[in-house]
mmCIF entry with sequence, helices, sheets and N, C-alpha, C, O atoms, coordinates in Angstrom:
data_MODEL
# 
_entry.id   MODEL 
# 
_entity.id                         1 
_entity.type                       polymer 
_entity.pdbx_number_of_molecules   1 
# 
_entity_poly.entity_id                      1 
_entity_poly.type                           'polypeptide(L)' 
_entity_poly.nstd_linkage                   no 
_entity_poly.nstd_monomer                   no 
_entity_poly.pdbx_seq_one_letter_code       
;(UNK)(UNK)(UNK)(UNK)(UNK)(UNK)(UNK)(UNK)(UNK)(UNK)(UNK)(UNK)(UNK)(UNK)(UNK)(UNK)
(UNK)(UNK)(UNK)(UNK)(UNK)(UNK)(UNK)(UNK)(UNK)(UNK)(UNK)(UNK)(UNK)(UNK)(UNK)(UNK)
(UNK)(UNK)(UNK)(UNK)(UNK)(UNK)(UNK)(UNK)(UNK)(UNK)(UNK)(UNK)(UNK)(UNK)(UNK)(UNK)
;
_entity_poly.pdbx_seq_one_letter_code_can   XXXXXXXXXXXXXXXXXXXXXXXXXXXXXXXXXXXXXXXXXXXXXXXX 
_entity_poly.pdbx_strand_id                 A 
# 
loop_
_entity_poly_seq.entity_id 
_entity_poly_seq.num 
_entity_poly_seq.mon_id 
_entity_poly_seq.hetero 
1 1  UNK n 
1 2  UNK n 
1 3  UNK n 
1 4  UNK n 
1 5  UNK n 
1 6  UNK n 
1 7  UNK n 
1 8  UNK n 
1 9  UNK n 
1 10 UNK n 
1 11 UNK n 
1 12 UNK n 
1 13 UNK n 
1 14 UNK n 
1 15 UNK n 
1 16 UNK n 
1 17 UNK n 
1 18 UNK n 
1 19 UNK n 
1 20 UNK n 
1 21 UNK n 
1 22 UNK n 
1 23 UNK n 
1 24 UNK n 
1 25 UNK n 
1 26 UNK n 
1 27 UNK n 
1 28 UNK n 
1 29 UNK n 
1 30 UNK n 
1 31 UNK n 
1 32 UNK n 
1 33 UNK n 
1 34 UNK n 
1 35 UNK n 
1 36 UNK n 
1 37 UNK n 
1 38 UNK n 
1 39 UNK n 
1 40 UNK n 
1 41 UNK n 
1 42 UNK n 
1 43 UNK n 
1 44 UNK n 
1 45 UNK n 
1 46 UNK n 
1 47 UNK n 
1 48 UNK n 
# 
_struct_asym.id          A 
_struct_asym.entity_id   1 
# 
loop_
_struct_conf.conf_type_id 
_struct_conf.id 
_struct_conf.pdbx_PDB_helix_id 
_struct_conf.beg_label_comp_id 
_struct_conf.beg_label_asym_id 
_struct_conf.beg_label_seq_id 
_struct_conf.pdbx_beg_PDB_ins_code 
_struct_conf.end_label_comp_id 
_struct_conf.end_label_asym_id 
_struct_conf.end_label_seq_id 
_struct_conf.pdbx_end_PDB_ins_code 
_struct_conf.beg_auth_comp_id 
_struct_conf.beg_auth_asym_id 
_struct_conf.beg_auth_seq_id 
_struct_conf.end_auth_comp_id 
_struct_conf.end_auth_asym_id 
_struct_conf.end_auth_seq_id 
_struct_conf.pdbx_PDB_helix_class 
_struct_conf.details 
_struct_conf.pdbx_PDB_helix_length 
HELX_P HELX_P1 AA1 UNK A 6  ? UNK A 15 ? UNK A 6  UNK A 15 1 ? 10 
HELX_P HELX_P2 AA2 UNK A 20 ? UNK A 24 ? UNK A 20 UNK A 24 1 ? 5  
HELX_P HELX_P3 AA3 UNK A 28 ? UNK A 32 ? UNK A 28 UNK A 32 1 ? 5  
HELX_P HELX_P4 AA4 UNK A 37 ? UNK A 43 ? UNK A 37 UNK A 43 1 ? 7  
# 
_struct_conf_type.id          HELX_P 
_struct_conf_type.criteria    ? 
_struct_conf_type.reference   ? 
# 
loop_
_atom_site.group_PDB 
_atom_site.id 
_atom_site.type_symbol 
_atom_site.label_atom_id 
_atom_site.label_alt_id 
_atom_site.label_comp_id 
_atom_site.label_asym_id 
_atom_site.label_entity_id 
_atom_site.label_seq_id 
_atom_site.pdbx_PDB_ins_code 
_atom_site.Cartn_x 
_atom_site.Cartn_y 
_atom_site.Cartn_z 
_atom_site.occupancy 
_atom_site.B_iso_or_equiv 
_atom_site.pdbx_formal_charge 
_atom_site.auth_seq_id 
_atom_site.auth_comp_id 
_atom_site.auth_asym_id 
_atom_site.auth_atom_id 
_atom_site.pdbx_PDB_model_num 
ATOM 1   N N  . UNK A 1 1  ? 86.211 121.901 152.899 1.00 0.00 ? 1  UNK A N  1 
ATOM 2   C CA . UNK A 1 1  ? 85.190 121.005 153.367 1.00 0.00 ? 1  UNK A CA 1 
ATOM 3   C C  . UNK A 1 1  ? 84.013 121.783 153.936 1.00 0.00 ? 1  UNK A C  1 
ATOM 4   O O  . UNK A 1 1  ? 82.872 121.377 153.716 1.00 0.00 ? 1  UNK A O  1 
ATOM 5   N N  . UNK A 1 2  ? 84.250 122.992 154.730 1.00 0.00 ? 2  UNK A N  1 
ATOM 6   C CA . UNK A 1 2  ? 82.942 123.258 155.468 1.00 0.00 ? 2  UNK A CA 1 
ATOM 7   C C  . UNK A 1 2  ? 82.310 124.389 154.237 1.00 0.00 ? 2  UNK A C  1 
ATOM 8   O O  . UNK A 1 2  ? 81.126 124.709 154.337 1.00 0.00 ? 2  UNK A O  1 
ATOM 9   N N  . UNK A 1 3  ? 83.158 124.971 153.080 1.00 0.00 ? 3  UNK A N  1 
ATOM 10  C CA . UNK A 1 3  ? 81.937 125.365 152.262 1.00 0.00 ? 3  UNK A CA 1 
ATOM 11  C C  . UNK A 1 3  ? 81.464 124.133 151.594 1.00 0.00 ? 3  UNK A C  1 
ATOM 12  O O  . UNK A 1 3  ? 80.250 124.287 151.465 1.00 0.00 ? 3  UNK A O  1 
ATOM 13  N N  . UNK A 1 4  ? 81.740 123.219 151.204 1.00 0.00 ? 4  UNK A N  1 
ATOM 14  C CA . UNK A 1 4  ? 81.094 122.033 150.138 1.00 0.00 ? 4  UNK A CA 1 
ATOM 15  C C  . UNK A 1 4  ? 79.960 121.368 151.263 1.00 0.00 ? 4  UNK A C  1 
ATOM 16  O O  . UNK A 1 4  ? 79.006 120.751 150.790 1.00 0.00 ? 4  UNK A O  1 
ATOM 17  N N  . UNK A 1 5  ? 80.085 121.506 152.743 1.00 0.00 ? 5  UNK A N  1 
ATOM 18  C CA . UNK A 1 5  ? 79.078 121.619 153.700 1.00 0.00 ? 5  UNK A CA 1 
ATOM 19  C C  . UNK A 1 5  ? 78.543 122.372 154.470 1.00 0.00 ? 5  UNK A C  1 
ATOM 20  O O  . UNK A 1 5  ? 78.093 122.028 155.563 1.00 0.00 ? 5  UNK A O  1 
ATOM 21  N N  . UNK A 1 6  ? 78.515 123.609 153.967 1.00 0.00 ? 6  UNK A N  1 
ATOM 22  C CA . UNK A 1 6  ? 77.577 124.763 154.408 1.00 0.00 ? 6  UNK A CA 1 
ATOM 23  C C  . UNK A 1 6  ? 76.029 124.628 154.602 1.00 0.00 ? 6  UNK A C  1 
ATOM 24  O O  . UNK A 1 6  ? 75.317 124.903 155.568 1.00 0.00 ? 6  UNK A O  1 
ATOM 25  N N  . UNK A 1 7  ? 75.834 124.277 153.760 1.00 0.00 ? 7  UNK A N  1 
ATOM 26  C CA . UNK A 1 7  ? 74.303 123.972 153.106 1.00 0.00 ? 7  UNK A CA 1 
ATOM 27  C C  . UNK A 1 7  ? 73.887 123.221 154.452 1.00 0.00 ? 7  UNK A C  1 
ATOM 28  O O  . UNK A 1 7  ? 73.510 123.680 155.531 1.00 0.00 ? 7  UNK A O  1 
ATOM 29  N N  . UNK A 1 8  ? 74.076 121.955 154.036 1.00 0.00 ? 8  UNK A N  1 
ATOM 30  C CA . UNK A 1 8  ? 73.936 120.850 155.210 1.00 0.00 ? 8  UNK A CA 1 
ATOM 31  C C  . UNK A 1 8  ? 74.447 121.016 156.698 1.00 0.00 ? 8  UNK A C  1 
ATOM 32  O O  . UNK A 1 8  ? 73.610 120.648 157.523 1.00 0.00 ? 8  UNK A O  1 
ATOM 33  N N  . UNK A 1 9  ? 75.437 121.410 157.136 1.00 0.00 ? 9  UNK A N  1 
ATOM 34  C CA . UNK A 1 9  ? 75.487 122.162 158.218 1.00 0.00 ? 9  UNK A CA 1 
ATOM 35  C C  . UNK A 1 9  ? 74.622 123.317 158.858 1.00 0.00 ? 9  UNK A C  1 
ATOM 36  O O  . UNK A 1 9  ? 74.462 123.389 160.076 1.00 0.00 ? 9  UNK A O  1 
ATOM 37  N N  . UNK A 1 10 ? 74.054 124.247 157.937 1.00 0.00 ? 10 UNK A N  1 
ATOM 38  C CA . UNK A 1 10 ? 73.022 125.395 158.337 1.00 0.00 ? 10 UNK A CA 1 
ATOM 39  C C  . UNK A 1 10 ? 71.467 124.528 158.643 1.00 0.00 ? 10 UNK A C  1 
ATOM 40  O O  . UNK A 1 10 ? 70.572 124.786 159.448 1.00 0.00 ? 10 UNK A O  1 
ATOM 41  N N  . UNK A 1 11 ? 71.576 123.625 157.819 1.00 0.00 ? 11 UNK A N  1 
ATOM 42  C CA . UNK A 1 11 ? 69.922 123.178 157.787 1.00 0.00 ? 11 UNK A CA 1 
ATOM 43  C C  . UNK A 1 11 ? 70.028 122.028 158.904 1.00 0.00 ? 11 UNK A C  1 
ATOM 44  O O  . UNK A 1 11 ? 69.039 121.713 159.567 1.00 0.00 ? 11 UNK A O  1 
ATOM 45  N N  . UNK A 1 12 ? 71.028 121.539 159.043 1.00 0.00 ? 12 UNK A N  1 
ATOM 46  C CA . UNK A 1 12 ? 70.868 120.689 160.359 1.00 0.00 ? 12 UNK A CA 1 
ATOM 47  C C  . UNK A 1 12 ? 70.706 121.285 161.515 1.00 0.00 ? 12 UNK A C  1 
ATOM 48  O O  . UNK A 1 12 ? 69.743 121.054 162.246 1.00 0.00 ? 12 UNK A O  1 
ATOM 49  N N  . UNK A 1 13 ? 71.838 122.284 161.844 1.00 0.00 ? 13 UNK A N  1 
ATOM 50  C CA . UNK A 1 13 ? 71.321 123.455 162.893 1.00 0.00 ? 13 UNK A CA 1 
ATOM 51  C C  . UNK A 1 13 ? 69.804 123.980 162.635 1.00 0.00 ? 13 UNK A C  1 
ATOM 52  O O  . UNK A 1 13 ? 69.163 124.100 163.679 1.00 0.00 ? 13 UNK A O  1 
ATOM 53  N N  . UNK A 1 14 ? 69.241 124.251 161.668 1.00 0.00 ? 14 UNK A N  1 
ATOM 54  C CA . UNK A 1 14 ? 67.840 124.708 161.905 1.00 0.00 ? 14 UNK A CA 1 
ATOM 55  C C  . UNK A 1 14 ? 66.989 123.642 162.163 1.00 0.00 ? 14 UNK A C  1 
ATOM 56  O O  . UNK A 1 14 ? 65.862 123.867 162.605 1.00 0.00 ? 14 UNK A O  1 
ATOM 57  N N  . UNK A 1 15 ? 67.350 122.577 161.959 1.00 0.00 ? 15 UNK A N  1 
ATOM 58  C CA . UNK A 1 15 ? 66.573 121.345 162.850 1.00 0.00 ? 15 UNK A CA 1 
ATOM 59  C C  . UNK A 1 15 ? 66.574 120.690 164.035 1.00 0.00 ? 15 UNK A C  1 
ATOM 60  O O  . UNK A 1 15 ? 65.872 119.828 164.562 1.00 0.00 ? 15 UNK A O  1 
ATOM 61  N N  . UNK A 1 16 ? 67.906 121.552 164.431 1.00 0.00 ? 16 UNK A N  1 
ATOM 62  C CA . UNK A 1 16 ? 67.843 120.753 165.885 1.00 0.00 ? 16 UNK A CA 1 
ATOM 63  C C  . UNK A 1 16 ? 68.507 119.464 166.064 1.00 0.00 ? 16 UNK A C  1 
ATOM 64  O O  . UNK A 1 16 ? 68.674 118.843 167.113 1.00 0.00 ? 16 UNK A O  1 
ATOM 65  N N  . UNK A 1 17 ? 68.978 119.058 164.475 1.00 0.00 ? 17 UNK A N  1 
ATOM 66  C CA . UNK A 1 17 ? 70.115 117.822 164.756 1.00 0.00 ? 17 UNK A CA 1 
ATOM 67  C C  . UNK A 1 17 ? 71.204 118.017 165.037 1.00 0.00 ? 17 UNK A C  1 
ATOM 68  O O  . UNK A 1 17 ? 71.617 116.878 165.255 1.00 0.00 ? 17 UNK A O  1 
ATOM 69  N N  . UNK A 1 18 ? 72.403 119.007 165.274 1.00 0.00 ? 18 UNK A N  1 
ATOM 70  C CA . UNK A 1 18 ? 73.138 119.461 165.954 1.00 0.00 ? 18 UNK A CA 1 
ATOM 71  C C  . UNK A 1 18 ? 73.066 120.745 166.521 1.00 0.00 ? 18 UNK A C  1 
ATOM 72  O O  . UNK A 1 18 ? 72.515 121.732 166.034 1.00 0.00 ? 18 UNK A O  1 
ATOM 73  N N  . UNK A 1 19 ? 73.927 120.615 168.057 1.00 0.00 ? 19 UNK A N  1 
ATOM 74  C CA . UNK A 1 19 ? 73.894 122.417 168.632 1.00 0.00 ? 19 UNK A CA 1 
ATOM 75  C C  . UNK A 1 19 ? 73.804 123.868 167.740 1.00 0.00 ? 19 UNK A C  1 
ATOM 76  O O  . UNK A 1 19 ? 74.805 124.469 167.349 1.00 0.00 ? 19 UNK A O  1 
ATOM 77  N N  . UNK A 1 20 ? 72.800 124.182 167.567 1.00 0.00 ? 20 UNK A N  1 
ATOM 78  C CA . UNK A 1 20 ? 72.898 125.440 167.093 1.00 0.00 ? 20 UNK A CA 1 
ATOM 79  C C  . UNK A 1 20 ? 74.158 125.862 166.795 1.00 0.00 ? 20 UNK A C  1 
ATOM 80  O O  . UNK A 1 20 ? 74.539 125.686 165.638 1.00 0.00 ? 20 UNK A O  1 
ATOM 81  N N  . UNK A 1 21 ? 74.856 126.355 167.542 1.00 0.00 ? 21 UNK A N  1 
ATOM 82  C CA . UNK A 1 21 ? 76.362 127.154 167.724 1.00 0.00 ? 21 UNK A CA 1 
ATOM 83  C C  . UNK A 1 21 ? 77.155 126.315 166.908 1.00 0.00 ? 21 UNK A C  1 
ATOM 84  O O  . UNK A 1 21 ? 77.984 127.001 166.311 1.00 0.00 ? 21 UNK A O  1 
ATOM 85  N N  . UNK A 1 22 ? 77.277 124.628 166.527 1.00 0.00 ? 22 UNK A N  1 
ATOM 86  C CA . UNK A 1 22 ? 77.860 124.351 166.037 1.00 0.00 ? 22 UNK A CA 1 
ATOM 87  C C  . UNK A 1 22 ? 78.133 124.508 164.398 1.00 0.00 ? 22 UNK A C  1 
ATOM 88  O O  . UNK A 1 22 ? 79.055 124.205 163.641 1.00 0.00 ? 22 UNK A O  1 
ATOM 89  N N  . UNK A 1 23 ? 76.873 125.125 164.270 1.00 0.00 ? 23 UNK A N  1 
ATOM 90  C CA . UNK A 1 23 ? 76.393 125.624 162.676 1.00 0.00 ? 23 UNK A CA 1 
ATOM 91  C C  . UNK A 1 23 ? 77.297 127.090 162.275 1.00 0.00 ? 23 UNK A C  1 
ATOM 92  O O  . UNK A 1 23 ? 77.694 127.521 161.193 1.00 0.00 ? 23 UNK A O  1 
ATOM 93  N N  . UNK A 1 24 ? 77.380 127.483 163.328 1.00 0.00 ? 24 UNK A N  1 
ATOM 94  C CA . UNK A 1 24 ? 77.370 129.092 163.589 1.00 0.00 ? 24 UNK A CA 1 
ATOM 95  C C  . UNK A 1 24 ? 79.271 129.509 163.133 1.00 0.00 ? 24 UNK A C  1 
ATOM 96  O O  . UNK A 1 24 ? 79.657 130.538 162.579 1.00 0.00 ? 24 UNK A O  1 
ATOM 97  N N  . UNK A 1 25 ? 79.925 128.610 163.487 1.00 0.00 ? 25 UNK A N  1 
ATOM 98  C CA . UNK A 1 25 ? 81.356 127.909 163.582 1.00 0.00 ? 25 UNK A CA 1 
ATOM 99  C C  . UNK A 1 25 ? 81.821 129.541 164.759 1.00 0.00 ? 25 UNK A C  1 
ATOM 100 O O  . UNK A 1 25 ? 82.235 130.647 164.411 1.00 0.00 ? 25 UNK A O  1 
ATOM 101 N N  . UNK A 1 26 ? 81.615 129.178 165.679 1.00 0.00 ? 26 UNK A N  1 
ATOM 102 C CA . UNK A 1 26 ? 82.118 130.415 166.499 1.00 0.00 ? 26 UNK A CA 1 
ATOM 103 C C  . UNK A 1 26 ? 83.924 130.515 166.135 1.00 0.00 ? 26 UNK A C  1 
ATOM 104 O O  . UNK A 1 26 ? 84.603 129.566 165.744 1.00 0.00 ? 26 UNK A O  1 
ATOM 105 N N  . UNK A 1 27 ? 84.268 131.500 166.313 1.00 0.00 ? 27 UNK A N  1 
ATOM 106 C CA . UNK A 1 27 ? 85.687 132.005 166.515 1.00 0.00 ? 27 UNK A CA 1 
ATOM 107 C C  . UNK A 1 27 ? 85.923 132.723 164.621 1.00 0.00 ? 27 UNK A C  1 
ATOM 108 O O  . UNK A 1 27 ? 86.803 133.446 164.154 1.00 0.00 ? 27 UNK A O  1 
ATOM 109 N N  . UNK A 1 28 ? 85.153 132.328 164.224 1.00 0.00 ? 28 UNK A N  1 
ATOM 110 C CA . UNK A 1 28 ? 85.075 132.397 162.434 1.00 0.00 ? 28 UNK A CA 1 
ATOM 111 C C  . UNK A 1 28 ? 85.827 133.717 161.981 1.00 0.00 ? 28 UNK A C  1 
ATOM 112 O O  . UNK A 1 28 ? 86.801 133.950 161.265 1.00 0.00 ? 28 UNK A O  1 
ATOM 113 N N  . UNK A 1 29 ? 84.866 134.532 162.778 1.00 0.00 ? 29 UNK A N  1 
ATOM 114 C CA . UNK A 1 29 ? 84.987 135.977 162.540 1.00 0.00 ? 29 UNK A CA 1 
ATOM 115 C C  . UNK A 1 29 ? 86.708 136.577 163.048 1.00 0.00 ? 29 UNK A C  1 
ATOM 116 O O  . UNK A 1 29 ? 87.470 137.305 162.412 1.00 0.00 ? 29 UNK A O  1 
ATOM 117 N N  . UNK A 1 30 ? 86.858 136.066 164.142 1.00 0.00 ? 30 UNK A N  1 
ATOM 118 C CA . UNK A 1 30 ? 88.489 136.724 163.745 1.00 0.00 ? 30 UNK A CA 1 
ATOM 119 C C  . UNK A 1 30 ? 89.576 135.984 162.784 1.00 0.00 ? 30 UNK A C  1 
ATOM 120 O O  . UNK A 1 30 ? 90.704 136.413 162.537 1.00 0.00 ? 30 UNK A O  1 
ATOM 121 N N  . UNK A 1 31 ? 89.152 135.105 162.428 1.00 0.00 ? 31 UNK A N  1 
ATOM 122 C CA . UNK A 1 31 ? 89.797 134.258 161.045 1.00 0.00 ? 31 UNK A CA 1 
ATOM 123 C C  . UNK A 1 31 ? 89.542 134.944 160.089 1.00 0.00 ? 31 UNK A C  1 
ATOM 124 O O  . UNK A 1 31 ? 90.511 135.180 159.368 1.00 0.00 ? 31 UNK A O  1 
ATOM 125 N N  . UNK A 1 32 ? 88.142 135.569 159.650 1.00 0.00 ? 32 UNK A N  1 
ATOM 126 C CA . UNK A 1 32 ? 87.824 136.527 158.722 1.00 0.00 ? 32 UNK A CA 1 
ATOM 127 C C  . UNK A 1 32 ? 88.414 137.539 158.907 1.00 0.00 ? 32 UNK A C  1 
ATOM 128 O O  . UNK A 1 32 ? 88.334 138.382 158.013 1.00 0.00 ? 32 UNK A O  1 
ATOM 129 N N  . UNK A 1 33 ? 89.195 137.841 160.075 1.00 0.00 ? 33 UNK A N  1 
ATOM 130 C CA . UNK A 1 33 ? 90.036 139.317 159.503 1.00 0.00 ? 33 UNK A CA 1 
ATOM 131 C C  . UNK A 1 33 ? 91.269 139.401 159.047 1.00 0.00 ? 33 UNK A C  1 
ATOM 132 O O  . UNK A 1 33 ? 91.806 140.455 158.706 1.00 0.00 ? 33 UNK A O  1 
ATOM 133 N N  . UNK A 1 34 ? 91.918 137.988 159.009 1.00 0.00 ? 34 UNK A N  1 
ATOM 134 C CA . UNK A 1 34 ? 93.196 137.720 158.483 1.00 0.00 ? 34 UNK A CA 1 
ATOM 135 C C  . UNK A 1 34 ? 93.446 137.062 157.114 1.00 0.00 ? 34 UNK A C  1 
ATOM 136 O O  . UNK A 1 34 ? 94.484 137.076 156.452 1.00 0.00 ? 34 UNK A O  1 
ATOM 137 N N  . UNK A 1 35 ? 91.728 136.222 156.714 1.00 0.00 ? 35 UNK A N  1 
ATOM 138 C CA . UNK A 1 35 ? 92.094 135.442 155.184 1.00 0.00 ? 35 UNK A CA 1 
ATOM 139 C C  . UNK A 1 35 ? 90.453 135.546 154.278 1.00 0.00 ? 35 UNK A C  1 
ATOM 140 O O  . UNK A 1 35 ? 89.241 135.523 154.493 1.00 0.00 ? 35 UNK A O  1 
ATOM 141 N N  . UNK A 1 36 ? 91.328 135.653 153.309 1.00 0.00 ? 36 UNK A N  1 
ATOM 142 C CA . UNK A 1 36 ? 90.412 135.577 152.111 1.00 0.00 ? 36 UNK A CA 1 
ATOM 143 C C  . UNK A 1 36 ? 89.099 134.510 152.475 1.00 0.00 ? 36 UNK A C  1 
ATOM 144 O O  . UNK A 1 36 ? 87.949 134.752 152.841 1.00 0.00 ? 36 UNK A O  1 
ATOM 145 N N  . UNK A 1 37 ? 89.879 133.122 152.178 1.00 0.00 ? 37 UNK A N  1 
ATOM 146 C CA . UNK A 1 37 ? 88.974 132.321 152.576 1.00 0.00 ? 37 UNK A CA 1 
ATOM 147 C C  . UNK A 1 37 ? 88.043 132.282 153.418 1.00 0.00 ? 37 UNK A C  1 
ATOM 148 O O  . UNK A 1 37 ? 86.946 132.019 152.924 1.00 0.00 ? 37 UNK A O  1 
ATOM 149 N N  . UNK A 1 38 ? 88.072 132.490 154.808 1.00 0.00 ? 38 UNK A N  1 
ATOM 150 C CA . UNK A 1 38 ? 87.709 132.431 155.261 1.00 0.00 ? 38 UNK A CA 1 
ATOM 151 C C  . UNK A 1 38 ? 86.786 133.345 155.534 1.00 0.00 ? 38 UNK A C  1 
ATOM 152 O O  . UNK A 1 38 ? 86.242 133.253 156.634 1.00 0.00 ? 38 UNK A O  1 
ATOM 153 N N  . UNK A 1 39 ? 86.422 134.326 154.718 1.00 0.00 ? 39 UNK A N  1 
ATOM 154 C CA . UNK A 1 39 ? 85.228 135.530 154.043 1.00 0.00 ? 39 UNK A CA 1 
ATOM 155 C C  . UNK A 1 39 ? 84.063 134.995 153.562 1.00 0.00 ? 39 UNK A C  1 
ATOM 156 O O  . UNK A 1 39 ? 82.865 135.159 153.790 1.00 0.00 ? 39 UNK A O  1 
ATOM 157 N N  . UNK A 1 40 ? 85.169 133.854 152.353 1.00 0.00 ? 40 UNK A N  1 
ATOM 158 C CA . UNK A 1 40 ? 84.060 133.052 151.591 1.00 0.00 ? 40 UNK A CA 1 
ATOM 159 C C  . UNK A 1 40 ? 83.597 132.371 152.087 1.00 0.00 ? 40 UNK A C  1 
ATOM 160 O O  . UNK A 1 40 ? 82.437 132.301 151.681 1.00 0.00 ? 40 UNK A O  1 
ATOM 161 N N  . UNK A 1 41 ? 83.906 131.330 153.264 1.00 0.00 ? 41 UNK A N  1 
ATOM 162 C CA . UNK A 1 41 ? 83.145 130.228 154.339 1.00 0.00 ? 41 UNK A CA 1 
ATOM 163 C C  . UNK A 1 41 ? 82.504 131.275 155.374 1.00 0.00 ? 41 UNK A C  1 
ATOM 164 O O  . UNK A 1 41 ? 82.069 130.743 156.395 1.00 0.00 ? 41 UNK A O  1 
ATOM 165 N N  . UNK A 1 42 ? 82.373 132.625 155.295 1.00 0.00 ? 42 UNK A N  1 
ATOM 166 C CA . UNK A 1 42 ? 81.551 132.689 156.209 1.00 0.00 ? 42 UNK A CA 1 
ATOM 167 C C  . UNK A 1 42 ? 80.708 133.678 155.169 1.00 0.00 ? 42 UNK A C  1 
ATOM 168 O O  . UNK A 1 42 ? 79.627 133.848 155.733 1.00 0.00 ? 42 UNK A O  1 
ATOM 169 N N  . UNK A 1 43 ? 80.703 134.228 154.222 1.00 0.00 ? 43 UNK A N  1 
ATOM 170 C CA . UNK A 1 43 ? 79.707 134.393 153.534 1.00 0.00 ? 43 UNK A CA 1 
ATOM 171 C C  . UNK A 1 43 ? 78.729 133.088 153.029 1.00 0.00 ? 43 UNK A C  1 
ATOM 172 O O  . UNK A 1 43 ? 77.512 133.266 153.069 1.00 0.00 ? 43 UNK A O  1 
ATOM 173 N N  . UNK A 1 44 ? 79.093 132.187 152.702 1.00 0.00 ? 44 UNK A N  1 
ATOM 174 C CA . UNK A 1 44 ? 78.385 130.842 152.388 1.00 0.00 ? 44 UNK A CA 1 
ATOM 175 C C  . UNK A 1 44 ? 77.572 130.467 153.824 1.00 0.00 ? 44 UNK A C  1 
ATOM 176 O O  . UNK A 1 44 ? 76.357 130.274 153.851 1.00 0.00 ? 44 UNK A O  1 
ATOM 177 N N  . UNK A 1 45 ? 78.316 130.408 154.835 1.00 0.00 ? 45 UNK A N  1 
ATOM 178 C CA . UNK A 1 45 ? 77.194 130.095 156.099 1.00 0.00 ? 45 UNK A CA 1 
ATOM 179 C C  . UNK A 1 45 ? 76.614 130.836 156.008 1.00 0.00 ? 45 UNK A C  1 
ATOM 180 O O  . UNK A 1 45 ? 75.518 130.277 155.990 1.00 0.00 ? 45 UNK A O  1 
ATOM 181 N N  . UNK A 1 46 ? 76.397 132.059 155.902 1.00 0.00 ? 46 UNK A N  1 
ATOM 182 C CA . UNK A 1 46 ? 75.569 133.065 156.035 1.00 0.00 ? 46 UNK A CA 1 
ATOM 183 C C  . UNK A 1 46 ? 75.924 134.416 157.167 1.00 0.00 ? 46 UNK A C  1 
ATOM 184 O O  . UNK A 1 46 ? 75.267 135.346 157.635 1.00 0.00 ? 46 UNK A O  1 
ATOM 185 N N  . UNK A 1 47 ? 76.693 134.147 157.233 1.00 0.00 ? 47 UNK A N  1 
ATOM 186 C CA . UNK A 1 47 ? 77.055 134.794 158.550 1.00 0.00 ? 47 UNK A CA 1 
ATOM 187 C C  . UNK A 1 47 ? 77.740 136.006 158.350 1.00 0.00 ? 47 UNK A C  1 
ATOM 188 O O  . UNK A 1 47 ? 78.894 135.997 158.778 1.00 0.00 ? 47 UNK A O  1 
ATOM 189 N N  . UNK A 1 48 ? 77.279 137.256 157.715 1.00 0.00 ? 48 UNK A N  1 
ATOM 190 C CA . UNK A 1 48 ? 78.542 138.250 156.934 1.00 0.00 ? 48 UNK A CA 1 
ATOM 191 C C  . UNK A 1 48 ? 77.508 139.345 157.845 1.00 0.00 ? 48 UNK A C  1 
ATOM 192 O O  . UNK A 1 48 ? 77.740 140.554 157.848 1.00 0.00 ? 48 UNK A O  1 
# 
């Protein structure tokens, strides 16, 4: 779900319709050190 809403999640955060941080998906990055996936949802946010 949150890559098929990456897109729309990043651009709402750059508008100011939700908290910044909520775009950002904090905690992401130590999930990225244990799974694949979760590389690809944070390469798609942008966040690598």
């Amino acid at each position: 779900m949150a890559i098929t809403n990456a897109d729309h999640l990043r651009e709402a955060g750059r508008r100011g319709l939700i908290p910044a941080d909520a775009a950002t998906w904090p905690g992401l990055e130590q999930i990225v050190a244990r799974k694949a996936k979760a590389r690809t949802l944070m390469a798609t946010l942008g966040q690598n």
